[in-house]
N, C-alpha and C positions, 0 to 999 in steps of 0.2 A: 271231438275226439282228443284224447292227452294219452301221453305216456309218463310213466313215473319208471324212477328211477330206484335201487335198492337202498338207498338214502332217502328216498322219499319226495325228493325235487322231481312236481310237475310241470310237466310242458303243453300248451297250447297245442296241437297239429292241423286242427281243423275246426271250424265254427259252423255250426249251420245256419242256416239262415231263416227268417221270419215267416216265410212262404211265398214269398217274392219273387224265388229265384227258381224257376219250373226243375222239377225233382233234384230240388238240393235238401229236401225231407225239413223237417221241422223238428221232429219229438223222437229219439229215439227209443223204439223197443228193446233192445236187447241188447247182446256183446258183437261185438263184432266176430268176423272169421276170415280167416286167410284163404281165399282162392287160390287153387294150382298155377293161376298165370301171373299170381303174383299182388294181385289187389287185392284190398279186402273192401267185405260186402256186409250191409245189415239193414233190417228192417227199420222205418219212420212210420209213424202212427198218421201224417200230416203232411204235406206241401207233394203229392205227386198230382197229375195233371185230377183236373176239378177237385182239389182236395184233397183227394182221397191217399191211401199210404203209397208209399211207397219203396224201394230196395234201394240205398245207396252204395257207388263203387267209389272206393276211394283208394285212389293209385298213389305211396309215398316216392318221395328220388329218392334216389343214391345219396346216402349221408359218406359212406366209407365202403374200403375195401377191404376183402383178406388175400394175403397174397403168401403164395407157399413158395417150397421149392426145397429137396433135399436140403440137409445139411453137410454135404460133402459133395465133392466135385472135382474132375481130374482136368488140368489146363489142357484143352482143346477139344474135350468131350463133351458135346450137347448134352442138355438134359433138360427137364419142364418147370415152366412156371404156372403156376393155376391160379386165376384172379377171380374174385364174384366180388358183383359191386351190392351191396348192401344198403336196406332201409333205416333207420333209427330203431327199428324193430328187431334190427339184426335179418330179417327176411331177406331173399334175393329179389331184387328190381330187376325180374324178367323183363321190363321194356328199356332196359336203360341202352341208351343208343351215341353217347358219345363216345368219341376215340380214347383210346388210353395211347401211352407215351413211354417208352421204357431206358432208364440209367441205370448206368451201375459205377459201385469205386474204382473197379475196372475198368481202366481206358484202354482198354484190348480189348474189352468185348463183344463179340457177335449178338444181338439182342434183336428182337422182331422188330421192323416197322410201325409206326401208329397203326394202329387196328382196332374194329369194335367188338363188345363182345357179342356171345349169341344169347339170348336166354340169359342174360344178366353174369355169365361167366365165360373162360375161355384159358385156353392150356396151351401157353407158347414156347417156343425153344429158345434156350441159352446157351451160349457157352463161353463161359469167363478163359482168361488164358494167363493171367499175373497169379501164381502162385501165393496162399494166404490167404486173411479172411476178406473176405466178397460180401457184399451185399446186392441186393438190384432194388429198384425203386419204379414204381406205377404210380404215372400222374395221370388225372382225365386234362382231357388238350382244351375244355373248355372251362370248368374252374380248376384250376389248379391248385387250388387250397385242396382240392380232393386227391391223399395221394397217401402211398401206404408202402414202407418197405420190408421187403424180407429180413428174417433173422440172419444170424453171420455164415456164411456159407464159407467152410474151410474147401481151400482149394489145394489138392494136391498137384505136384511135379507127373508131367507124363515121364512118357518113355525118353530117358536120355538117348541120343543122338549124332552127338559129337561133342570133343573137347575144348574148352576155352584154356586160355594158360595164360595168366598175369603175371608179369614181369616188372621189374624197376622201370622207371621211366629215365635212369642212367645208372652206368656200373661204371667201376674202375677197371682196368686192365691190371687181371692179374688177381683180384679179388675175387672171393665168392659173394655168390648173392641167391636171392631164395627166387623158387619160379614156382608159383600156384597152379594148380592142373586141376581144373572142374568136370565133371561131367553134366551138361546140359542137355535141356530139354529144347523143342522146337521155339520155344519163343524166350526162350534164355534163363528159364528157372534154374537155381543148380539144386543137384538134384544132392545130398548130403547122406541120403540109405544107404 
């Protein structure tokens, strides 16, 4: 089995075998096909038990991920991130079963636990709270070369709250001096609308 790429660069994925190897088939018949559980499956003219043909399964890993999530976001308001871990085929690795890992540029933010997916995907809650752009990032906890981040996610100002007010750190007596008055949000965005 090989895939090629729109440049034309072929990759190995799979070699069969001489007839050695009891239903690792020999000769293949035809193209392959994507099973709904995520394998794919085809006929061998050769190598199933006494010879005779055989149907090979052939399950790829997770090469990569895609990972979504709005492009917009209010500081302290959950919202979804969607992950499917992907074959080289682009297909979903229905069996993929290690943990995923979640950061973000946000060091305030609330992000899931390690967790695995179901069915090769999964839809977790976020919520950033540093006003600006955000990203989050999906590592698997066992290679971690496998990791994929979100596009910029603008985070807005929630609901201001109460006011800050910036002052000199020394005045004269008798002088004027300027006093800055903010309106902030829960976690100190100022809010400038």
């Amino acid at each position: 089995l090989f895939k090629m790429t729109p440049a034309g660069v072929v990759t190995i994925v799979h070699t069969f075998g001489d007839g050695s190897v009891a239903n690792d088939g020999v000769w293949p018949l035809a193209s392959i096909i994507p099973g709904s559980d995520g394998n794919y499956y085809g006929p061998q003219a050769f190598g199933g038990t006494a010879g005779g043909s055989t149907a090979f399964k052939f399950s790829l890993p997770a090469t990569h991920f895609t990972v979504s999530a709005a492009p917009t976001a209010t500081a302290g308001s959950a919202f979804n991130v969607t992950i499917t871990a992907l074959n080289a085929f682009n297909g979903t690795v229905k069996n993929y079963t290690a943990a995923v890992h979640f950061t973000s540029t946000d060091g305030s933010a609330t992000l899931s636990s390690d967790t695995t997916l179901t069915g090769g995907t999964g839809i977790f809650s976020a919520t950033l709270k540093t006003a600006g752009s955000q990203t989050i990032t999906v590592t698997d906890t066992v290679s971690t070369s496998l990791t994929r981040t979100t596009g910029s996610i603008a985070v807005g100002v929630g609901g201001a709250i109460h006011f800050a007010l910036t002052t000199p750190s020394s005045v004269t007596v008798g002088a004027a001096f300027t006093i800055t008055i903010s309106a902030v949000d829960t976690y100190g965005n100022k809010d400038t609308g």
